[in-house]
N, CA and C atoms as a LAMMPS dump frame, in Angstrom:
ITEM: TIMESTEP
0
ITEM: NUMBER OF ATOMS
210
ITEM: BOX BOUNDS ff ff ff
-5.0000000000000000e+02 5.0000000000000000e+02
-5.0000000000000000e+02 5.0000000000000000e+02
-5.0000000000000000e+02 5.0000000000000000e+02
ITEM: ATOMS id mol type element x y z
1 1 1 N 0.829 -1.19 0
2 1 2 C 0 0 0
3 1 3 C 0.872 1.251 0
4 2 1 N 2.43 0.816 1.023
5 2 2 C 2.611 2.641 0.542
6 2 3 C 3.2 2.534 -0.414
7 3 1 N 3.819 1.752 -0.978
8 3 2 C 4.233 1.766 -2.677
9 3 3 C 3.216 2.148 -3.671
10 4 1 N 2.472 1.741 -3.186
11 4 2 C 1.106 2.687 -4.13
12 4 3 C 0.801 3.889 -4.021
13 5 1 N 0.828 4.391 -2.721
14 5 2 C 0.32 6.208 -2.212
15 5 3 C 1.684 6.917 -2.651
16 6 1 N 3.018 5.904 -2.887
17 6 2 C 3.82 6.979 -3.208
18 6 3 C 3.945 7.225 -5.111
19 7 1 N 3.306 6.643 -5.718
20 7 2 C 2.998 7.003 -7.348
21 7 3 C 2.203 8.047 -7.55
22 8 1 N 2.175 8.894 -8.812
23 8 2 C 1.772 9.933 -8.981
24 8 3 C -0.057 9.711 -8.86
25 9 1 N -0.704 8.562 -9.332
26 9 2 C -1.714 8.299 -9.523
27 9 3 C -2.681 8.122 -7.925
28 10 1 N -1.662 7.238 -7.162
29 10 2 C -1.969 6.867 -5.395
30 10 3 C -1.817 7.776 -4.683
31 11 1 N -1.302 9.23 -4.917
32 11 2 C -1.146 10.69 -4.503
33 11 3 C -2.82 11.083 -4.873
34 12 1 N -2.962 11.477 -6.105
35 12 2 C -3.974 11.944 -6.654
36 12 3 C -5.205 11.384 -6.026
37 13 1 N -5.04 9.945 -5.98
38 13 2 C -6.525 9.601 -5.159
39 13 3 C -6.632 9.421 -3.42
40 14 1 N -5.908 9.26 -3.167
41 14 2 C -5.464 9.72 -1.974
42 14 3 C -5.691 11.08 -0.963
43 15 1 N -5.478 12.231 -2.509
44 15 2 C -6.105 13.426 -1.913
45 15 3 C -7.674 13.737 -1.919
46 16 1 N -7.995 12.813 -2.585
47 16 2 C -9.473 12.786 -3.09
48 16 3 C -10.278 12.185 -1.516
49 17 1 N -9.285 11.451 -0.837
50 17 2 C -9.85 10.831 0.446
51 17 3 C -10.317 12.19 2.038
52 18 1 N -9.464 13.172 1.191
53 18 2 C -9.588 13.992 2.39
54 18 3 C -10.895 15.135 2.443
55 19 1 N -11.568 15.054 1.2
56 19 2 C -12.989 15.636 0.95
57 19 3 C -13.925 15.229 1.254
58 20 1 N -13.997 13.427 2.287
59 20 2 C -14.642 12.673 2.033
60 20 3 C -15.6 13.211 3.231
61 21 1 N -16.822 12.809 2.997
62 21 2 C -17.81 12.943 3.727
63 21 3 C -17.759 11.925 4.778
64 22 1 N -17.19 11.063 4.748
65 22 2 C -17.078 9.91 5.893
66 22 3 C -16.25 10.118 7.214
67 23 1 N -15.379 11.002 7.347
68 23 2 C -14.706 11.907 8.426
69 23 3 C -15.645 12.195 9.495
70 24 1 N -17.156 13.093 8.829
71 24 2 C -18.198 13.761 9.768
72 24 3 C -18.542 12.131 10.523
73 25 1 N -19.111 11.899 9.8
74 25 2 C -19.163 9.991 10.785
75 25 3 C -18.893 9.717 11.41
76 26 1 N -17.555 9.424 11.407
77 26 2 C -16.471 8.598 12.449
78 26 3 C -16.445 9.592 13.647
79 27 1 N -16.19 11.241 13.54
80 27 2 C -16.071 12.174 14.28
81 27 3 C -17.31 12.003 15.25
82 28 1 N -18.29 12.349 14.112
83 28 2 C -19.889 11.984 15.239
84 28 3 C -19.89 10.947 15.977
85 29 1 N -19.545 9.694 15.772
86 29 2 C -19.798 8.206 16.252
87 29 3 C -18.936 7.872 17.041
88 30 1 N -17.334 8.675 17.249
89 30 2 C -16.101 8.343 18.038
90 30 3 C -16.345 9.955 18.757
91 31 1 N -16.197 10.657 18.633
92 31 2 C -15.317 11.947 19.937
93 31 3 C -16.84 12.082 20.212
94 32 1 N -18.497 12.281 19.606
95 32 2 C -19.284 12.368 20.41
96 32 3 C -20.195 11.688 20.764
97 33 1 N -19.549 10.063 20.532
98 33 2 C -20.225 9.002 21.61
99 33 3 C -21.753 8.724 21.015
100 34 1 N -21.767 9.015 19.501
101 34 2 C -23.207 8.445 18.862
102 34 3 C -23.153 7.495 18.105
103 35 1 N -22.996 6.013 19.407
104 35 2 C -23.016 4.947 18.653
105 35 3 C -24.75 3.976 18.736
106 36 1 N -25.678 4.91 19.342
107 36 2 C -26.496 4.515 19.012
108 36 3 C -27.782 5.684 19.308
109 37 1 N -29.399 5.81 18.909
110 37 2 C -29.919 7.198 19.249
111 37 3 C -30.386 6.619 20.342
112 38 1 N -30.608 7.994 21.225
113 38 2 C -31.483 7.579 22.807
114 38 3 C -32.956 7.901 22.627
115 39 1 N -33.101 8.109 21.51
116 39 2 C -35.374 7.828 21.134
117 39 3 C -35.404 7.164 20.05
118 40 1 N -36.474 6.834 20.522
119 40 2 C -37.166 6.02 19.355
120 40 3 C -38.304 6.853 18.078
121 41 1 N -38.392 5.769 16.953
122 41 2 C -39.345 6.696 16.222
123 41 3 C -38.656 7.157 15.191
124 42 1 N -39 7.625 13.775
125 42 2 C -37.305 7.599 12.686
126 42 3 C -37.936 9.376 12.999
127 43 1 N -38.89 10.205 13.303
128 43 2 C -38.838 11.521 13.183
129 43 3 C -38.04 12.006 14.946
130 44 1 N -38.013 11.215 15.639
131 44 2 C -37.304 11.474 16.902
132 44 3 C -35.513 11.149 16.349
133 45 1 N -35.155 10.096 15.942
134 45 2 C -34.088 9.493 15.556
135 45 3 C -33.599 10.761 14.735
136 46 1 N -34.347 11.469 13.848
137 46 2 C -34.315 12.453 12.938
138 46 3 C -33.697 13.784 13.4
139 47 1 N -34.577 13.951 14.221
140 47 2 C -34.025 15.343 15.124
141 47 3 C -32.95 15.376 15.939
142 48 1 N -32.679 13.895 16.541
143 48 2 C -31.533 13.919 17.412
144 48 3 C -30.034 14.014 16.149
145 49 1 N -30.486 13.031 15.603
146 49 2 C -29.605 13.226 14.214
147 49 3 C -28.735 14.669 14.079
148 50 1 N -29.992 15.147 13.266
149 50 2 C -29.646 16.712 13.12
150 50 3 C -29.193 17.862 14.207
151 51 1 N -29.629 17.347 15.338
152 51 2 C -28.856 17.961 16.702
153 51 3 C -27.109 17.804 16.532
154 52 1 N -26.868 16.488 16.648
155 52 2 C -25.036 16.345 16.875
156 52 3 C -24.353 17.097 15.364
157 53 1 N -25.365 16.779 14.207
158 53 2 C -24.99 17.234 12.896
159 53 3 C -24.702 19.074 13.611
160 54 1 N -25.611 19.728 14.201
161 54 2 C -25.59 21.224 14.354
162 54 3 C -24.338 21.382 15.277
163 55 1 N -24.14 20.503 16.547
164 55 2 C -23.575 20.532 17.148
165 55 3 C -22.003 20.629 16.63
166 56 1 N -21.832 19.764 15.924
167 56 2 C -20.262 19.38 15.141
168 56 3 C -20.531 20.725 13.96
169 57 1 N -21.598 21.127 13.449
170 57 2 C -20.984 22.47 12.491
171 57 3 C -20.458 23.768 13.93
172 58 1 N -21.716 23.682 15.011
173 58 2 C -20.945 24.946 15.487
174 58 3 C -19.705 24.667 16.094
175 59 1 N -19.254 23.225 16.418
176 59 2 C -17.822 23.182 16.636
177 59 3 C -16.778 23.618 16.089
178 60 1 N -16.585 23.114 14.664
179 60 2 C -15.916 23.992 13.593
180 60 3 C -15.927 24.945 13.623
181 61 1 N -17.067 26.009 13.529
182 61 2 C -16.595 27.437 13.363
183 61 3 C -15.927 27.757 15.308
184 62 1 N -16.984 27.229 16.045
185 62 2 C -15.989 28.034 17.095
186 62 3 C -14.201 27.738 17.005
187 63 1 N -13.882 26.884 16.51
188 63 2 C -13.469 26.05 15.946
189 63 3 C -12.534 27.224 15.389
190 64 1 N -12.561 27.693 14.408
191 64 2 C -11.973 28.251 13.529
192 64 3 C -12.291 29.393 13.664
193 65 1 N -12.608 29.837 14.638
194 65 2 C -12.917 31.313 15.217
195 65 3 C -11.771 31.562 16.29
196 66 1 N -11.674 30.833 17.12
197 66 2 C -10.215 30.368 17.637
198 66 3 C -9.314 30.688 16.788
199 67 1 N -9.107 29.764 16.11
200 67 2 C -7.715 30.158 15.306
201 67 3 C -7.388 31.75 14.182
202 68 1 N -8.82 32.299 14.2
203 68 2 C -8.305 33.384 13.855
204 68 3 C -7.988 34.715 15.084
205 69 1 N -8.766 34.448 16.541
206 69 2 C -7.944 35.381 17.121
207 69 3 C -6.747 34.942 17.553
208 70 1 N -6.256 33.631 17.384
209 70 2 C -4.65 33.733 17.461
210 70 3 C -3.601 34.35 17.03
């Protein structure tokens, strides 16, 4: 495998890995502990959903609000 990431082609897709939408996932499901929902119901499941989703955008910007008064 790293004989592959080090060719011009295993670079190229490689960088393609870091746009990936699958990051927000792992982030949600590992650092904030949503490995399963606490209601039931897919419009309850729904909202809690979209809660950690809001939660992890305002992280980022505080996030990066930080780093610009540094």
């Amino acid at each position: 495998m790293e004989r592959k990431l080090l060719t011009k082609k295993g670079k190229e897709t490689y960088k393609k890995c870091g746009s990936s939408v699958e990051t927000v996932f792992g982030i949600i499901k590992s650092a904030m502990r949503l490995d399963k929902f606490l209601l039931r119901g897919n419009d309850k499941c729904d909202s809690e959903w979209k809660m950690y989703c809001t939660a992890h955008n305002v992280l980022k910007l505080w996030r990066n609000g930080q780093k610009a008064k540094a």
